[in-house]
C-alpha positions as CSV (number, residue, x, y, z in Angstrom):
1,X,0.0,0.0,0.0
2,X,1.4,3.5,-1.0
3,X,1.2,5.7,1.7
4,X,2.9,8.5,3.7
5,X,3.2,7.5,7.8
6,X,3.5,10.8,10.4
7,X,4.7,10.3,13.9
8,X,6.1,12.2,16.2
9,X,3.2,14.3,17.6
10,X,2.2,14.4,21.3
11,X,1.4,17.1,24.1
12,X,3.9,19.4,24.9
13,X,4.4,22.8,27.1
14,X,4.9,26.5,25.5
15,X,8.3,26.9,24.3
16,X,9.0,23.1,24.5
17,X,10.6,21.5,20.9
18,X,8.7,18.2,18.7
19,X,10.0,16.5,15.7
20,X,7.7,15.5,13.5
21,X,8.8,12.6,11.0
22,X,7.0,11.5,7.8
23,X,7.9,8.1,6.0
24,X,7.3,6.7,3.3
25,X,5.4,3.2,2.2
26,X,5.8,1.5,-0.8
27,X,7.4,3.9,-2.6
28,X,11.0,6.2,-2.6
29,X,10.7,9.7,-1.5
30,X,13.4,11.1,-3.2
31,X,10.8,12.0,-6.1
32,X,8.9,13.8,-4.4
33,X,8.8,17.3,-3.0
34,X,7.4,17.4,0.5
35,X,5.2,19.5,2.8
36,X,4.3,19.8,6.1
37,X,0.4,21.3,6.5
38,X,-1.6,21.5,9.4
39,X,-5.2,22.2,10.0
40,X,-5.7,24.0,13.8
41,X,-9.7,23.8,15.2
42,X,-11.8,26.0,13.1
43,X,-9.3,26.8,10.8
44,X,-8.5,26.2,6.9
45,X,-5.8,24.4,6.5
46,X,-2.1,25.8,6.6
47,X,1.0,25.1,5.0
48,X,3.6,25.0,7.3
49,X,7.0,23.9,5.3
50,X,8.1,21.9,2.6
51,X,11.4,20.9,0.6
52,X,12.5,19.8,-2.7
53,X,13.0,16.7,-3.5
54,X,16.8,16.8,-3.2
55,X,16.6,19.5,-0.1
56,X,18.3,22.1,-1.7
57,X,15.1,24.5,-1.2
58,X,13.1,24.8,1.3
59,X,10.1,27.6,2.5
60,X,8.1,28.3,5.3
61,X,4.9,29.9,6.4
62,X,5.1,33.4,8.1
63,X,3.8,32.0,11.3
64,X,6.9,29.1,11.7
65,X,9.5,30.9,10.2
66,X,12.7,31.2,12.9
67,X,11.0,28.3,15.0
68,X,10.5,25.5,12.4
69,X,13.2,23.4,10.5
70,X,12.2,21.2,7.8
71,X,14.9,18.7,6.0
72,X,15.2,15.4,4.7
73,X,16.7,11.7,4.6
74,X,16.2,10.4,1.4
75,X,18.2,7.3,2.2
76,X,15.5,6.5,5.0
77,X,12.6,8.1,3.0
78,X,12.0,10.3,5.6
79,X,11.0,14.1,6.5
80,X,11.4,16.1,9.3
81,X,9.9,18.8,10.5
82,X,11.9,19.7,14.0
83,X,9.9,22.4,15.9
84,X,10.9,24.6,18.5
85,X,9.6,27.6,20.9
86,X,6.2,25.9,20.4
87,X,3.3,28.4,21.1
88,X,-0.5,27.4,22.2
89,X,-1.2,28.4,18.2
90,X,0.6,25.9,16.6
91,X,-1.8,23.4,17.8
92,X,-2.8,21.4,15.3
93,X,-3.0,18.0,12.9
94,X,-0.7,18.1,11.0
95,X,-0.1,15.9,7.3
96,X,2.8,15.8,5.4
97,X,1.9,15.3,1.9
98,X,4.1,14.5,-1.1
99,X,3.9,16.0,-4.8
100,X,5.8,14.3,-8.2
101,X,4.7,17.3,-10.4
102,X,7.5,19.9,-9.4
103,X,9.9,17.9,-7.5
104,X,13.0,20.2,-7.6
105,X,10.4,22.9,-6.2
106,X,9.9,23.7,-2.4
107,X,5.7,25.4,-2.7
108,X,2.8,24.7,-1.2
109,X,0.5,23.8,-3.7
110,X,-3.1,23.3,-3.7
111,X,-4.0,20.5,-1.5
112,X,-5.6,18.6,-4.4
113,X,-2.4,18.5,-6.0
114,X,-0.8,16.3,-4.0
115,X,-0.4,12.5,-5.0
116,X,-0.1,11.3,-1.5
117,X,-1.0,12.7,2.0
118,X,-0.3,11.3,5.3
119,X,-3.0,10.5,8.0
120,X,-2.1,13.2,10.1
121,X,-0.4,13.5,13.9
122,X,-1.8,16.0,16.7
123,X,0.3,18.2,18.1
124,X,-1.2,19.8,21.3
125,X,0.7,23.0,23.1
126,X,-0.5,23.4,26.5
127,X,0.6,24.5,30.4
């Protein structure tokens, strides 16, 4: 079965760090630009990072920039998405999703886009 796998999620305190990690199944990633997008409670959903397919670009959203690193292991077919100085707002689910159409690209494109998505992880900031 073809599918991306997030883990990594959990509860954690304001200004506490996570890393996120989205694998592959039954396919290579290294095809494949990547993004992190997350969907908060009452909210559209958000893109958050993403990277080429060979990491040699990578963007953010305004609201991560400076706390959020994305990168990539294409020998694991694996993403990351390390996040630091977490704040109650970044609660969310959040999906990594994978995109063959502009590889060497690092956008967000529109979510219907994407060949593959991920089942999502919560990530809960609270005291």
């Amino acid at each position: 079965q073809l599918q991306l796998v997030e883990s990594g999620g959990g509860l954690v305190q304001p200004g506490r760090s996570l890393k996120l990690s989205c694998v592959s199944a039954g396919f290579t990633l290294d095809n494949y630009a990547v993004a992190w997008w997350r969907q908060r409670p009452g909210k559209e959903p958000e893109g958050v990072s993403c990277i080429s397919a060979n990491g040699d670009m990578t963007g953010y959203g305004d609201s991560v920039k400076g706390r959020f690193v994305i990168s990539r292991d294409n020998a694991k077919n694996t993403v990351y998405l390390q996040m630091d100085d977490l704040k109650p707002g970044d609660t969310a689910v959040y999906y990594c999703a994978a995109d063959s159409v502009f590889p060497s690209l690092a956008s967000f494109r529109p979510p219907s886009d994407y060949d593959y998505w991920g089942q999502g992880t919560q990530v809960t900031v609270s005291s």
